[in-house]
C-alpha positions, 0 to 999 in steps of 0.5 A: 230436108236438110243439106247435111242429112247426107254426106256423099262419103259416109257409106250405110251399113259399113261398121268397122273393125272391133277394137280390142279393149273398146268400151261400152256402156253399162246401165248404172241403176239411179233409182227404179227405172231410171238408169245413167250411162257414164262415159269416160272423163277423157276425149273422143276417141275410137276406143269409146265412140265419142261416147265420153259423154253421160246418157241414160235412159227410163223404162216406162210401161210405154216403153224406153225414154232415151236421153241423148243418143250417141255421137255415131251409129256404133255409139247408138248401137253401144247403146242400145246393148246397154239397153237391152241388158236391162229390158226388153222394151222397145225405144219409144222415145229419144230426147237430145239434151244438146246439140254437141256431136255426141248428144246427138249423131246416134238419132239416125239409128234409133230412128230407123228403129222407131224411135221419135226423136225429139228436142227443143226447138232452138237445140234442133235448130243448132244440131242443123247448124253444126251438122257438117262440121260435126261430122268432120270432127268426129270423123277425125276423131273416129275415122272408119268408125263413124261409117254408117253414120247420118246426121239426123236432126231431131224432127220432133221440136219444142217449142217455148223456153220448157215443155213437160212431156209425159209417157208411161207414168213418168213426167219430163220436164226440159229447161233450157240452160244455154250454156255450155253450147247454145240450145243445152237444155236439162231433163228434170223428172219431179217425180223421181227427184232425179234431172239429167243436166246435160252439159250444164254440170261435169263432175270429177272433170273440169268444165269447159268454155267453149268459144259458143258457151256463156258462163253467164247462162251457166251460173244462172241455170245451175241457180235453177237447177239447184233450185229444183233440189234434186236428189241426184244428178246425171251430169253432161261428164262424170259419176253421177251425184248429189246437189252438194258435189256439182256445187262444188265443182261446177256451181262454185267454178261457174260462181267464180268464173262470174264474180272474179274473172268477169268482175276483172274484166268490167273493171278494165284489169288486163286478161294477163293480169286476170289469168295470172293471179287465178291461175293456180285455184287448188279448190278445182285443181284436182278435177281433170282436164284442169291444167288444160282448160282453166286458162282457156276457160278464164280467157274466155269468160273475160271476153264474154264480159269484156264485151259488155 
């Protein structure tokens, strides 16, 4: 078992106080049976739970297949009602597309339900890693909030770069992306032309370099994602869309991310140099969390190829 499932200061069964005005989650139909949970653009907060990222689910004849499960056991319990507003058929399945907090810190919950809990093998792996100071960084975020919380890597693992899952009819395929935070990986549903890209894609928010990303992955595996042509899209943030929108916004961004900022940085150009010139790029200006992250995020894809 591992050290962190755990932690002495976490109390089960403990909820907190409701907050007025908190939100929960609704099931957003994408096609029949196939349903997203979009969470605000904005950070984690008590308000939301930490669910400020997207999940959705899919009803099957078997039962529903959960993508990714909240970032506590009130997120997981959130939604779980949005769930149940929709069928009453048991989780039968729980598929984490990341190891970031709220990809994952609800399997505990569903867990206990009955639910299997899976995930690539590099993605539970990373979830194990960073349990302890996820906890801690929710818990900032949340405080009270995240009582009853426990860390619960997925027991079930993956093996290989893909695995093709089938339940109830539908065909899963989960692909590694590695790019926002290592072990990210999508879930593509051939079938319904429908893929949940986790965190590879945000849409009406700027996406972030996160110190673990590589920008690298991310414009390699959105190539492949595009490749798949998918007809609509769950992105890690934001509404749900087509192919043409997450190009726009996440394709494009990663394209110059690549190209401009690291092309400068195996010329040799000084960081200073790079961030200024490309720091007002009105094609991405409007998405939000732009003036907060594009500089960073520039500083950190020139490290990334600075070490090249």
């Amino acid at each position: 078992m591992h050290k962190y499932l755990f932690l002495p200061f976490l109390l089960v069964g403990l909820l907190a106080a409701p907050i007025a005005h908190a939100f929960q989650p609704r099931a957003e139909k994408v096609v029949d049976n196939v349903y997203a949970l979009i969470g605000p653009l904005g950070q984690r907060s008590p308000e939301n739970d930490g669910l400020n990222a997207n999940s959705g689910f899919i009803v099957t004849p078997q039962g529903v297949i959960l993508i990714d499960s909240g970032a506590s056991r009130l997120g997981a319990e959130k939604i779980a009602t949005a769930i149940g507003k929709v069928t009453d058929k048991p989780v039968r399945w729980v598929i984490n597309t990341g190891s970031q907090d709220h990809r994952w810190l609800g399997n505990d919950y569903f867990a206990g339900q009955g639910a299997e809990v899976m995930a690539m093998q590099r993605t539970a792996a990373t979830q194990a890693e960073y349990a302890a100071q996820h906890m801690t960084s929710m818990t900032r975020f949340l405080g009270e909030r995240m009582r009853g919380t426990q860390p619960l890597p997925a027991p079930k693992t993956l093996a290989g770069n893909a695995a093709v899952l089938e339940l109830g009819g539908e065909t899963l395929m989960l692909t590694y992306t590695d790019a926002h935070f290592p072990g990210d990986a999508w879930v593509w549903l051939p079938k319904r032309g429908v893929i949940f890209s986790g965190d590879l894609v945000f849409v009406d928010r700027l996406l972030g370099v996160l110190p673990w990303s590589s920008v690298k992955h991310g414009q390699q595996a959105f190539q492949a994602l595009a490749a798949l042509k998918p007809v609509h899209i769950v992105p890690g943030h934001g509404r749900v869309c087509d192919l043409a929108q997450a190009q726009r916004e996440t394709g494009d961004y990663y394209d110059f991310l690549v190209v401009k900022v690291g092309g400068a940085a195996m010329e040799m150009e000084s960081l200073t140099a790079t961030l200024d010139r490309y720091q007002d790029l009105p094609e991405f200006s409007h998405l939000y969390n732009y003036e907060g992250l594009h500089r960073a995020n520039m500083s950190r894809a020139f490290t990334e190829f600075e070490s090249q």
